[in-house]
C-alpha positions as CSV (number, residue, x, y, z in Angstrom):
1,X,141.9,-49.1,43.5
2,X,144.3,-47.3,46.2
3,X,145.5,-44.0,44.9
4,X,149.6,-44.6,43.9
5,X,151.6,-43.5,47.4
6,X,154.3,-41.4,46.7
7,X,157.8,-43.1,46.7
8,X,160.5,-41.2,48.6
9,X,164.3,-42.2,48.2
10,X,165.9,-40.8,52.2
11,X,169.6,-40.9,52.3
12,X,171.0,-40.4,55.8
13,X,174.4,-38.4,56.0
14,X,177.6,-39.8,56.4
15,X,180.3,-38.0,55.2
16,X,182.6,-40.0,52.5
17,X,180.5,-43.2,53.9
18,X,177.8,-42.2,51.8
19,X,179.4,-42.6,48.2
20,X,178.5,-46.2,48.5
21,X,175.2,-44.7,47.9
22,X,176.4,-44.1,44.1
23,X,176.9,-48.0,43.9
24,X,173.1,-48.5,45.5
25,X,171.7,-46.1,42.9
26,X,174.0,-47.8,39.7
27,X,171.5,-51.2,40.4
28,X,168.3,-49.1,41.4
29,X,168.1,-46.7,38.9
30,X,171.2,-47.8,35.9
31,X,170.5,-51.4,36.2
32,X,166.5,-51.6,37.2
33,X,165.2,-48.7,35.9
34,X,163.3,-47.3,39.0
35,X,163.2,-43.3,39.4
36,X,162.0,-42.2,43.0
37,X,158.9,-39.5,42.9
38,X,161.2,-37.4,45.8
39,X,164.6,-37.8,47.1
40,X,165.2,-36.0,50.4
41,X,169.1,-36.2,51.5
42,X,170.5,-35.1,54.7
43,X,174.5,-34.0,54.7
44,X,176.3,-36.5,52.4
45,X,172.9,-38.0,51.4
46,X,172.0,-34.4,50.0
47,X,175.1,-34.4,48.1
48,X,174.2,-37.6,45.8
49,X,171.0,-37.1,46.1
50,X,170.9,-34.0,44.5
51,X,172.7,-35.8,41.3
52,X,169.7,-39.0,41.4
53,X,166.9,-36.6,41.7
54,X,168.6,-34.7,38.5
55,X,168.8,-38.0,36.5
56,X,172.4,-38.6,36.8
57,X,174.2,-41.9,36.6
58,X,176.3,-43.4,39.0
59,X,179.0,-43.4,36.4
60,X,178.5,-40.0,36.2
61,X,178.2,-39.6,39.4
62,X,181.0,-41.1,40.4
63,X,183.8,-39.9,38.2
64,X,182.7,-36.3,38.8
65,X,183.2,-37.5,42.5
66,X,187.2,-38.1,41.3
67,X,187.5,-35.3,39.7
68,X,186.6,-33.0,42.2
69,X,189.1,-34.5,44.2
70,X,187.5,-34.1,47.4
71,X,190.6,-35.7,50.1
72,X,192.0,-32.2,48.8
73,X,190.1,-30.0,51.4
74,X,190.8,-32.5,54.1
75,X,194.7,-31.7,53.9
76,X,195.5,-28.4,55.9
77,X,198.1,-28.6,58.5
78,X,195.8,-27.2,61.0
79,X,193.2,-30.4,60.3
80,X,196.5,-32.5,61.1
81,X,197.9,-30.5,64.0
82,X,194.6,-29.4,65.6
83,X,191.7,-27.6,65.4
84,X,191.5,-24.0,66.1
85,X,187.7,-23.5,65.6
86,X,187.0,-20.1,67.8
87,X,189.0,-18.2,66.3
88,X,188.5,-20.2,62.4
89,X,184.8,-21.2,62.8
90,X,186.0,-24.3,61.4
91,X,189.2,-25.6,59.2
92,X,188.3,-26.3,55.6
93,X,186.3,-23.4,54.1
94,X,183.0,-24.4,53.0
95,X,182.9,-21.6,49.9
96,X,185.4,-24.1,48.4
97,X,183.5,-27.1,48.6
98,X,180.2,-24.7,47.7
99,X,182.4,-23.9,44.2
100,X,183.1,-27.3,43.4
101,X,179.1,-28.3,44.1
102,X,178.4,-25.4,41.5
103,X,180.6,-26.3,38.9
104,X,179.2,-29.9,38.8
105,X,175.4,-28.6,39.1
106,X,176.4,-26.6,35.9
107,X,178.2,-28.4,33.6
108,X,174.9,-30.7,34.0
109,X,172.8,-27.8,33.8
110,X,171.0,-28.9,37.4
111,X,169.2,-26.4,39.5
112,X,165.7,-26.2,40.9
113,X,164.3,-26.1,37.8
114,X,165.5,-29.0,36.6
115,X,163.6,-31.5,39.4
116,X,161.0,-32.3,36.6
117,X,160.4,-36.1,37.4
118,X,162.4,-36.3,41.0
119,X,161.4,-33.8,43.5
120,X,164.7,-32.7,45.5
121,X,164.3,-31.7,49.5
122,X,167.8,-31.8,51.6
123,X,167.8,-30.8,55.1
124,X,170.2,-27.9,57.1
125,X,170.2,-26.8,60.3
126,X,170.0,-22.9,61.0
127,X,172.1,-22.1,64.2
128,X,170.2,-18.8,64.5
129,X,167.2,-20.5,64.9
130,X,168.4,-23.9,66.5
131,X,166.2,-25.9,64.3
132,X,165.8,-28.1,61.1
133,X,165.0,-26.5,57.6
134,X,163.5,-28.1,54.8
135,X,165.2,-26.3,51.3
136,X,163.3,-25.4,49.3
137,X,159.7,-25.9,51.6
138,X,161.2,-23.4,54.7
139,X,163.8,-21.4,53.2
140,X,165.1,-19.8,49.7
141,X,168.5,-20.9,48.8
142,X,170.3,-21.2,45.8
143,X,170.8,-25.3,45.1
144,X,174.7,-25.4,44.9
145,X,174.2,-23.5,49.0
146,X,171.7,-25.3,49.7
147,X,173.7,-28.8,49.4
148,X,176.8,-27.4,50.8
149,X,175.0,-26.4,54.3
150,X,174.0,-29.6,54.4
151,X,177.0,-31.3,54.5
152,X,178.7,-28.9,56.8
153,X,179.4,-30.5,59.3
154,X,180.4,-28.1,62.3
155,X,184.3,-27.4,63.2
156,X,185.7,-29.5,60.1
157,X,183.7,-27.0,57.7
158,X,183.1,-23.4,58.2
159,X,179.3,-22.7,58.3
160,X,177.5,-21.5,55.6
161,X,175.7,-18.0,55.7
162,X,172.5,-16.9,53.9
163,X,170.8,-13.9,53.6
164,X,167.3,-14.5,55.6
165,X,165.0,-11.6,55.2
166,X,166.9,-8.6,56.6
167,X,169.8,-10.6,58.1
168,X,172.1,-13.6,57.4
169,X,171.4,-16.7,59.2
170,X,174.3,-19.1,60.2
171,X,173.8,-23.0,58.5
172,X,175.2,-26.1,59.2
173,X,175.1,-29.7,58.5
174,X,171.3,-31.1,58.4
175,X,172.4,-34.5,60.6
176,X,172.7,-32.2,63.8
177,X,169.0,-32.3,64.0
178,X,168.2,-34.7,61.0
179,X,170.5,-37.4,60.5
180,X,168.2,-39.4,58.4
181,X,165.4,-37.4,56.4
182,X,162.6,-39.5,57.6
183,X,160.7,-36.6,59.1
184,X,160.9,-34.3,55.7
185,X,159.6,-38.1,53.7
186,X,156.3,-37.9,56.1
187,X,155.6,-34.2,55.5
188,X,153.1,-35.6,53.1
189,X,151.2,-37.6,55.7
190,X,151.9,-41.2,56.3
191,X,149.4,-42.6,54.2
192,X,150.7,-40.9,51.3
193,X,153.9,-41.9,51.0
194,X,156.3,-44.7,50.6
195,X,159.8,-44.6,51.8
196,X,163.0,-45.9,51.1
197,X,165.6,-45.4,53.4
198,X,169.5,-45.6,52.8
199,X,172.2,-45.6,55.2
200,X,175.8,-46.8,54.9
201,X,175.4,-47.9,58.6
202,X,172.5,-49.6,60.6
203,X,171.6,-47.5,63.7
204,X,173.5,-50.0,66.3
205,X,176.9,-50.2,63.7
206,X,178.4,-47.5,65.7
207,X,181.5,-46.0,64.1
208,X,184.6,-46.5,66.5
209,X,186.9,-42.8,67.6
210,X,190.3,-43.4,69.0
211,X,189.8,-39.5,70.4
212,X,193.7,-39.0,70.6
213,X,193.3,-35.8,68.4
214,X,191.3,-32.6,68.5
215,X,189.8,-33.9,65.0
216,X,189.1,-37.1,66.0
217,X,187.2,-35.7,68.7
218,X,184.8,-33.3,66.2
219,X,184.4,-36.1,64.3
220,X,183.7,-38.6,66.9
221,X,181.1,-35.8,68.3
222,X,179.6,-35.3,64.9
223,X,178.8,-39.0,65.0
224,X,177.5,-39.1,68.0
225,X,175.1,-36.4,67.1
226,X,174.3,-37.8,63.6
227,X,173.5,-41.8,65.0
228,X,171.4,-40.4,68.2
229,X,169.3,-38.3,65.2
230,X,169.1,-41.3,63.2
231,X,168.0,-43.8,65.5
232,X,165.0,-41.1,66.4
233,X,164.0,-41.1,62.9
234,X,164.5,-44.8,62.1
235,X,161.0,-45.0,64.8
236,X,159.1,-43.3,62.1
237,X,159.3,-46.1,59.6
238,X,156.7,-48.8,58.9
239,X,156.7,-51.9,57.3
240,X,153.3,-52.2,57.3
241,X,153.4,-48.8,55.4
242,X,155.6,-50.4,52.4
243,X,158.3,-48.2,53.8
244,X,162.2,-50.2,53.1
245,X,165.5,-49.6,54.9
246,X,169.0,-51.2,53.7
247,X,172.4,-50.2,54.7
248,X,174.6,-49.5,51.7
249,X,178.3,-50.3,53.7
250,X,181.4,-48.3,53.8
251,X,185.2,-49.1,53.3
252,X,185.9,-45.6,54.6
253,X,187.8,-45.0,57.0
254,X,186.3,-41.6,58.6
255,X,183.5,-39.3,57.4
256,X,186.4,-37.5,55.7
257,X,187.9,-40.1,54.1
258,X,187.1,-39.2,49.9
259,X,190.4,-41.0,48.9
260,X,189.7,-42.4,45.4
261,X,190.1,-46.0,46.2
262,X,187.0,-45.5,49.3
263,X,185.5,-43.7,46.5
264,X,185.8,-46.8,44.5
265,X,185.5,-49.3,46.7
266,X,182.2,-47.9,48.4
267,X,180.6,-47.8,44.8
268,X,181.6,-51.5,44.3
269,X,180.2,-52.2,47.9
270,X,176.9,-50.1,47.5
271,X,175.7,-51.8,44.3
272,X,176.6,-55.3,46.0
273,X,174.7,-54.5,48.9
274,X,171.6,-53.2,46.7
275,X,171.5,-56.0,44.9
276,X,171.6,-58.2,47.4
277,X,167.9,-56.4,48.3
278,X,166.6,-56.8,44.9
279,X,163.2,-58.4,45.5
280,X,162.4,-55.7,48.4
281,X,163.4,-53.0,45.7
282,X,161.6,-54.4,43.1
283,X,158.4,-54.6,45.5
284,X,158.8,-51.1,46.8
285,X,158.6,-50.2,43.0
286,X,156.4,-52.4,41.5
């Protein structure tokens, strides 16, 4: 008999799109029952994913999600006005988000440690470097960093900086060069894995800018960016391999967009949409 291949869970980024994710994982892992072997997350992927490879609910999940109150950071007169990113390096700073990571990490007493049954891997891109990193394979970070470079996404957040060796390296969002994680699933050598793939968007379901405002334009460049990387890695996938890919949806109405009724409504969405692919779940783990 085959050796069991290992099952990877890969959520793409997406900003605020990817809380439908939280509805996907209520009916995969709440409902079903099925727990991943590794969950790799790039930008808003890495965010819940970090929570599904700890063991959390989506109920969980998704009312620390409200309590953050994430459409807070997005509400600076300079994000409404215009962006000022040479002198700012961006408009919301990232140490906030970075705090509210930590405090949910430990009042659930998740940090690297604590990846027992789910492996964790998120991707971030190091500007000093120009290239990908794999947390924890390429570099040390503490967890609650090591999600919030990954979902910076360049101009709207300030980047993230880390001490590297003797000096401090300059992170970013993981979706400018890895918009979906398929790359980091096949670092254990495509016949050894399995790989589910999550996005709230199909690669062609490009999201529509009206660039009438300096954000609109970082954002609209951030997508660009992040769909161009994700149609690269949706290449590496193979049916033939067992591999599965499903969009999860969106209601939101940017990548910024954490209101609670898209945070609702995308959890709603993402659980539909999953179980609308219950017999390809259930094959992928059974």
């Amino acid at each position: 008999m085959a050796a069991q291949r290992t099952r990877v869970l890969a959520l793409s980024g997406g900003g605020a799109h990817a809380t439908s994710y939280i509805g996907a994982w209520k009916y995969i892992h709440d409902e079903k029952g099925y727990t991943p072997d590794i969950v790799t997350g790039t930008s808003g992927g890495a965010l819940f994913g970090v929570f599904m490879a700890a063991g959390l609910d989506a109920e969980t999940i998704e009312q620390e999600m409200l309590d953050a109150e994430p459409w807070r950071f997005f509400r600076p007169a300079p994000l409404r006005k215009g962006l000022n990113v040479v002198r700012s390096w961006g408009e919301v700073d990232v140490e906030r988000v970075r705090r509210a990571v930590a405090g949910i990490l430990e009042r659930h007493n998740v940090d690297w440690d604590a990846f027992t049954d789910t492996a964790f891997q998120c991707v971030v891109t190091d500007i000093n470097d120009t290239e990908r990193k794999y947390v924890p394979r390429d570099v040390e970070m503490d967890l609650d960093a090591a999600v919030t470079a990954s979902l910076a996404i360049p101009f709207v957040f300030t980047p993230l900086w880390h001490q590297t060796g003797k000096e401090k390296h300059c992170y970013v969002d993981g979706g400018v060069t890895e918009g979906f994680p398929i790359r980091a699933a096949l670092e254990a050598g495509r016949g050894n894995v399995q790989i589910m793939a999550l996005s709230p968007f199909a690669p062609h379901e490009h999201v529509q800018h009206a660039i009438d405002s300096p954000l609109e334009y970082v954002l609209g460049l951030y997508h660009a960016l992040l769909d161009g990387k994700k149609a690269d890695m949706m290449t590496l996938l193979s049916e033939e391999d067992g591999d599965v890919f499903f969009t999860t949806g969106s209601h939101a109405r940017r990548v910024t967009d954490f209101s609670p009724d898209a945070i609702r409504r995308n959890v709603r969405l993402g659980y539909n949409e999953a179980r609308e692919q219950e017999a390809r779940i259930d094959a992928f783990f059974g």
